[in-house]
N, C-alpha and C positions, 0 to 999 in steps of 0.2 A: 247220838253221835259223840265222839269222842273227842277232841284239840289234838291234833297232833303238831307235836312241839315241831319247830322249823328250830332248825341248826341258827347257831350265831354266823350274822354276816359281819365281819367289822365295816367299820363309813371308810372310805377313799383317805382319809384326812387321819386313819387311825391305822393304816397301811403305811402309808406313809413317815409316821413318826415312828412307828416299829422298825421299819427300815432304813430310818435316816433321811428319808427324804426330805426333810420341811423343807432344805434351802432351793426344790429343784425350780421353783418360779425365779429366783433370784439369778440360777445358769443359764435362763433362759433369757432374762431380762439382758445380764452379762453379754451372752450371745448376739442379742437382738444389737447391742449397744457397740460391739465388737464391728460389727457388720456394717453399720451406720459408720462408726470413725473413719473404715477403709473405708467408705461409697466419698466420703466426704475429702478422703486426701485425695483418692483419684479425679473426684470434680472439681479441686483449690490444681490439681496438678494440668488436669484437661484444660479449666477456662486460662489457665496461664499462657500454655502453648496457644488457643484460642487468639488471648489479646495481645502476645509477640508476632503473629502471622499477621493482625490486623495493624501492627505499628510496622512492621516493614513493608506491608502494601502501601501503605498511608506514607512513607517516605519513597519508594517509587514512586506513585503519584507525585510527590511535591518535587522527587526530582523532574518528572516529564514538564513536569509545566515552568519549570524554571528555564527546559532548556529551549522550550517554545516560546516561551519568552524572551531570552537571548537569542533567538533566532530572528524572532519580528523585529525587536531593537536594533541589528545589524542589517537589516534589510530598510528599518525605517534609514536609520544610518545613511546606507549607502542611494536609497533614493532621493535622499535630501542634497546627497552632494554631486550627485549627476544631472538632477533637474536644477537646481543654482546657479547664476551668473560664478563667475570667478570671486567677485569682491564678500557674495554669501559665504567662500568657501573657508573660512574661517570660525564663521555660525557654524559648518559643519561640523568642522573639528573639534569644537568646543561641544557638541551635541555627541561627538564618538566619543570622546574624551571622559563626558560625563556617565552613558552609556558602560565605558571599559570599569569605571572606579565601579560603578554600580554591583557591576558582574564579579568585579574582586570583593569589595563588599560581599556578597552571596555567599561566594564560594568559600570565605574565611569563615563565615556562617556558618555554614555547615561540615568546615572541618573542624570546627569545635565542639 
């Protein structure tokens, strides 16, 4: 039997460098990398919107209960100075009085 010669195959890696290719891992990597920086602004941009939704429920919240608050306080208020003799009703006022500041308190609170 005789060898019959097989043609030249070149390696992948010698196609490559004939054609220029060496840097094509590196467009890839580029790519890869390209891909990740936007995944990553739109998740710094997403959790953002996220934690502003969750600060302005969380300030609804603190308003409802503030104003549940000033509601029971005006009710203790006013319970206090219709079950009292006359001579308590001074205790009372001093109890609404204190009540009122409290609520302006608050409310300058929160306009700051």
């Amino acid at each position: 039997m005789t060898d019959i010669e097989q043609p030249y195959t070149p390696s992948l890696d010698e196609v490559r460098e004939a054609h220029g290719w060496t840097g094509h891992d590196s467009h890839v990597e580029s790519n890869r990398a390209a891909k990740r920086a936007e995944f990553d602004r739109w998740l710094a941009a997403h959790n953002e919107a996220v934690r502003a939704e969750a600060l302005r429920e969380a300030g609804r919240d603190i308003d409802r209960m503030i104003a549940i608050a000033r509601d029971d306080e005006r009710e203790k208020a006013a319970q206090i100075a219709e079950t009292h003799p006359a001579p308590l009703g001074a205790v009372a006022r001093l109890i609404r009085d204190a009540i009122a500041a409290r609520i302006r308190a608050q409310g300058k609170e929160q306009g700051a």
